[in-house]
N, C-alpha and C positions, 0 to 999 in steps of 0.2 A: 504494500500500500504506500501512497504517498506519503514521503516523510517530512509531516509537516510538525515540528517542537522546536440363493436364484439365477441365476442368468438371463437374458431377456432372448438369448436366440443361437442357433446353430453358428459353428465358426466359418468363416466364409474362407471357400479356396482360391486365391488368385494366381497369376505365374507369375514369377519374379525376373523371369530370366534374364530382363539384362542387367539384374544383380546377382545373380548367382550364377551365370556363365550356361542358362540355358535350361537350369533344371527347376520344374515345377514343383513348387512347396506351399504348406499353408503357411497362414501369413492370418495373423489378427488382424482385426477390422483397425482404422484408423493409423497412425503413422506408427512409423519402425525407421530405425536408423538405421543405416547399410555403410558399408565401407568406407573408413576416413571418417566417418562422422557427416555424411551423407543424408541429409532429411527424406524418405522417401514416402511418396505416397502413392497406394496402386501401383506399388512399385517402380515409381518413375521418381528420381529428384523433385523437389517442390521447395519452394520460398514461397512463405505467406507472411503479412501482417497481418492481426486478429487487436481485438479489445481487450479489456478487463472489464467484465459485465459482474463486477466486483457482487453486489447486492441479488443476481436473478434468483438465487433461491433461497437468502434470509429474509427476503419477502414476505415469499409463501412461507416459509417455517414461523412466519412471527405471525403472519394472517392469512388463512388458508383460501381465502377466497383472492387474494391479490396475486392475479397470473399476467400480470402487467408484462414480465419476461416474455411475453407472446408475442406480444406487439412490438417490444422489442428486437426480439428476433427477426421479426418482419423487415425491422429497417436494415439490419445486418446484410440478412440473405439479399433483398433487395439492389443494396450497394456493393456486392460481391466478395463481402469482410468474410472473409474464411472461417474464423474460429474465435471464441471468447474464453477468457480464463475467468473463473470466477470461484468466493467463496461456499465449497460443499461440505457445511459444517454448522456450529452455532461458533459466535465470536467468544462472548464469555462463560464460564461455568452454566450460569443459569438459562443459558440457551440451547444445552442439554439435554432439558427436563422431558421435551416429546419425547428423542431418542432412548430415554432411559424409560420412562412412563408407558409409550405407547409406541413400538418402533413399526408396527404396521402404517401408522398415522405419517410418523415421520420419514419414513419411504415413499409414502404413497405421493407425499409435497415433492420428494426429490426425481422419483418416478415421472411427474409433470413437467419439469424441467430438462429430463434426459428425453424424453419422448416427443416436447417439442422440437428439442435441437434436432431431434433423430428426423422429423415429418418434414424439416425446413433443411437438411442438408449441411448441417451446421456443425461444426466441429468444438468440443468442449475442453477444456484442460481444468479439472475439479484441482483446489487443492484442500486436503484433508483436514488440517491440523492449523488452523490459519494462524490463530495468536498462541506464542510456545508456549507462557503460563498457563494457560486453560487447562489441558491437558492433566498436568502434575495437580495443579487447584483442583478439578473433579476429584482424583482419587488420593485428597490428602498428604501430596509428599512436596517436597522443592524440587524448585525445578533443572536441580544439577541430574535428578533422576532420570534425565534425557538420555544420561551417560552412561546408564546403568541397563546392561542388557535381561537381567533379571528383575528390575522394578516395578510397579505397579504402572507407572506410569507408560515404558513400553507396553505392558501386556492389552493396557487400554486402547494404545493406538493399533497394536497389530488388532484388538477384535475390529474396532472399527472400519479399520480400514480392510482389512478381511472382509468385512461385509458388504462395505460399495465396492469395492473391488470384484468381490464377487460376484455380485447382485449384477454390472453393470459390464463385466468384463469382454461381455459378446455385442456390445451395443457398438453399431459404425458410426457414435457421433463423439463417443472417447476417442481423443488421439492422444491424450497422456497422461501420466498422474504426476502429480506433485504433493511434498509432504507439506509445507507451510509457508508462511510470509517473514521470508528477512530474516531469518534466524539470526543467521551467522553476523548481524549488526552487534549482538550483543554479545559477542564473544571476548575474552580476554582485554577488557575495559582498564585502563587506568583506574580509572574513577567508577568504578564498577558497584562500589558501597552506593555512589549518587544515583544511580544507573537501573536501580534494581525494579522487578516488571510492578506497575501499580496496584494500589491496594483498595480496592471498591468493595465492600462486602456484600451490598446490598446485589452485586452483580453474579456474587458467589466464589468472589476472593478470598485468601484469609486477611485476617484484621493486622498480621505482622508479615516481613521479610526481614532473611539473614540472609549471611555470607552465603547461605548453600543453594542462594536461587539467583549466584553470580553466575554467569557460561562460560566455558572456555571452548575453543578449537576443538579439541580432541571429542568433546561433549557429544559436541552436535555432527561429528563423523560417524561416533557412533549410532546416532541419532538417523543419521542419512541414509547410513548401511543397514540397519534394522530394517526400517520403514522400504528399502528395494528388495528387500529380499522376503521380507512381508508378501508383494507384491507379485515378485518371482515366482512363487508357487504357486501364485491362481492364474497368473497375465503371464507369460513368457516371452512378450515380444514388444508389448508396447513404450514407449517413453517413457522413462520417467527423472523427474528433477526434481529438485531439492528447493526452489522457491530462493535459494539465497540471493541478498544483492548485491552489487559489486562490491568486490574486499574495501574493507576502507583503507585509507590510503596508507595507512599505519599498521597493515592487519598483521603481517610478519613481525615486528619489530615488539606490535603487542603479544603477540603470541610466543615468544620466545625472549624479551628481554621487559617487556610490561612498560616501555614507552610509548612516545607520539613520534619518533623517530622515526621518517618518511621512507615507504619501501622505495627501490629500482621497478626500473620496467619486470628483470625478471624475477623480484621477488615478489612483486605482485601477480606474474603468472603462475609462481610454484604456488601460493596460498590460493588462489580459484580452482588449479588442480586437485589440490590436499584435500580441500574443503567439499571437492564431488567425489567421494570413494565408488567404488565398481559396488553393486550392480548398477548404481546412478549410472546413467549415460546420454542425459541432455545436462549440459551445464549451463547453470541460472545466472545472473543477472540481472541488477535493475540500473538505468540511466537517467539521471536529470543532471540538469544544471550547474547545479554545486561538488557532481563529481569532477569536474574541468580545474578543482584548485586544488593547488598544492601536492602534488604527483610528479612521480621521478622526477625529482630534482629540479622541477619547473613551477614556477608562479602559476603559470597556467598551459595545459595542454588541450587538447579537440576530441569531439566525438571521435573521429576516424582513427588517431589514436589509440583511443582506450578498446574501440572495439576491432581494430587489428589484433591487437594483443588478447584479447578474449576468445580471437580466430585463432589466433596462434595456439592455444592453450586445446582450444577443439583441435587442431588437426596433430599435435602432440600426445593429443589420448587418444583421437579416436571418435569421442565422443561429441555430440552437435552441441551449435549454442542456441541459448532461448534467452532472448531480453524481454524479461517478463515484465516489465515495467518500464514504460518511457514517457515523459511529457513535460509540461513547462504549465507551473500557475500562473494565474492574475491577479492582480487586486482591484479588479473593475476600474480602474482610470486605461484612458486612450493610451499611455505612457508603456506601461506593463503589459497593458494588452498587446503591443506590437514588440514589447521584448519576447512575450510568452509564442507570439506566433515566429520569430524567425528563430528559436531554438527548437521550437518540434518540428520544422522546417528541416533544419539542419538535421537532428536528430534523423528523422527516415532518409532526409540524403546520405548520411553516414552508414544506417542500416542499410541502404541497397548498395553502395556503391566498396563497403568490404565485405559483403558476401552472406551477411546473418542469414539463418532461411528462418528461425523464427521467432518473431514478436508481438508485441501488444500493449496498445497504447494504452496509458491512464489518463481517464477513466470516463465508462460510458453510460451514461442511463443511470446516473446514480443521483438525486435530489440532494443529498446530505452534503455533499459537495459544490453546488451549483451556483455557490459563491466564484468562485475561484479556478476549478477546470474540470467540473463534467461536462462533457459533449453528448450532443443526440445529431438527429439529423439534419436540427432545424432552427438550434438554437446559436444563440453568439459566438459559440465556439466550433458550429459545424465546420467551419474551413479545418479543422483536424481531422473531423470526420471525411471529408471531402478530398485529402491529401492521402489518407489510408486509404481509400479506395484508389485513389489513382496509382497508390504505390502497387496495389497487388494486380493492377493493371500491367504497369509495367515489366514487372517480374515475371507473368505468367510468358510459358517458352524460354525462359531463360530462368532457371532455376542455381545454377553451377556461377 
């Protein structure tokens, strides 16, 4: 997010052949990553830009009559926007309460959601686990228990995610999973004591934090590798990523010496490696504006830049990149607003012109925002909406 402070159906067989040199195999519905880190779809390379339709199914989960997501998708499909990432979750503890209470009920909301993307052609990227305290907050522990492959806290995400995974794993409008939002921000903090996840009770927080609901690196690998291999054993083929966003510019330097001491170019690409363990094989990503300061060893450096080096890190593992977040606010004067439009400008010029095959802007159809940079189709900020589409115009036939 912006940083503003069952099965449903038979597996489908397709030929892959000019990924595998000829020989037909099956292949899960929605994308799979092929050689070098390769986006493919139908087995053919693919570059898309998609949304973050952040809200389409805490909606329905908070009001079950609000299928507003529909009309939404309308505009999507309509405009040729490939795919939305959104939250498939509750945010805080107490949003929960259907899934624990009544998990037919709280299926059946997300059921509407997967099944309209399915009728409109629309590709999904759920992520499971959106805010990292919730998790550990439901089942009473800190949230260093990310780290711990035996804690309660694991056991709760593998059922969870076991479950839409399952439930959902034959559907051709999944093209990936993802575990959360930005973990890896809150890892190996200086100021980690100031730093620690809020305390709302009323939302189903506890009422205190210590030391042991600081993150480290290490944490949240193990965090990453748990939650793919979760996955592994139901989905064998499809994407999946870790939701991180880009290292901060410090991320090494905190993680091994517990300074602000600014990384190099390539020790900012061994910490984006570190931070995606195997079975992960889409590496994450989020971009704005204030990622441009203070980076290797420069006042300031460029989109194309940073996401070179994020390419580079893909074709060093293997595995694809996803910039799961991109965009530029406003603050409602004519001033800002034309700062905000020539850096998401910039932004998808930089995303097509080194290679990403996948993205998605922030943020679309979301009210709670609508100060400052949600987009629809129609409103102040559609010219984002309007440059996404022309971006996946461009791209289409030229995927590589």
């Amino acid at each position: 997010m912006l940083r503003v402070s069952g099965v449903l159906g038979a597996a489908v067989m397709v030929c892959l052949g000019c990924a595998t040199g000829g020989v037909a195999e099956p292949a899960a519905p929605g994308l799979r990553i092929g050689e070098g880190g390769v986006v493919l779809k139908d087995g053919e390379p693919f570059r898309g830009m998609g949304v973050n339709y952040f809200s389409a199914f805490s909606r329905v989960l908070a009001d079950p009559n609000d299928t507003s997501y529909r009309a939404g998708m309308d505009e999507l499909v309509k405009a040729k926007i490939p795919f939305a990432r959104f939250m498939a979750c509750g945010f805080w503890p107490k949003d929960y309460a259907l899934y624990r209470e009544d998990k037919e009920a709280f299926f059946t909301r997300m059921d509407g959601v997967v099944k309209a993307a399915e009728e409109r052609g629309l590709g999904l990227i759920p992520s499971l686990c959106w805010f990292y305290p919730t998790v550990p907050d439901l089942v009473g522990e800190p949230c260093n228990q990310w780290g711990n492959p035996d804690s309660k806290t694991i056991a709760f995400m593998r059922q969870y995610v076991g479950e839409v995974v399952g439930r959902y794993a034959d559907s051709p409008a999944i093209w990936a999973w993802e575990l959360g939002n930005e973990f890896s921000l809150a890892a190996d903090l200086p100021n980690a004591k100031e730093c620690r996840p809020p305390i709302v009770p009323h939302w189903g927080t506890p009422e205190t934090r210590s030391e042991n609901d600081e993150m480290t690196h290490d944490m949240w690998v193990v965090a990453c590798r748990e939650f793919a291999k979760t996955i592994r054993k139901i989905d064998p083929r499809r994407p999946i990523t870790t939701g991180h966003s880009l290292p901060r510019p410090s991320a090494q330097h905190q993680r091994f010496e517990g300074t602000w001491i600014r990384d190099s170019a390539e020790e900012f690409q061994t910490n984006l490696i570190d931070v995606t363990p195997d079975p992960c094989d889409l590496i994450s990503v989020h971009l704005y504006p204030f990622d441009l300061d203070g980076r290797y060893g420069k006042e300031k450096t460029t989109y194309e830049e940073i996401l070179s080096l994020c390419m580079g890190a893909s074709r060093k593992t293997g595995k694809a990149l996803f910039v799961g977040e991109f965009g530029q606010a406003d603050l409602e004067n004519e001033k800002s607003f034309e700062v905000a439009r020539q850096h998401c400008l910039a932004m998808i010029a930089a995303i097509e012109k080194t290679g990403v095959p996948l993205s998605a802007v922030w943020v679309y159809d979301y009210p709670a925002q609508d100060s400052f940079i949600n987009m629809t189709a129609d409103n102040k900020r559609s010219y984002v909406f309007r440059a996404v589409a022309a971006a996946n115009e461009r791209m289409r036939g030229r995927a590589l």
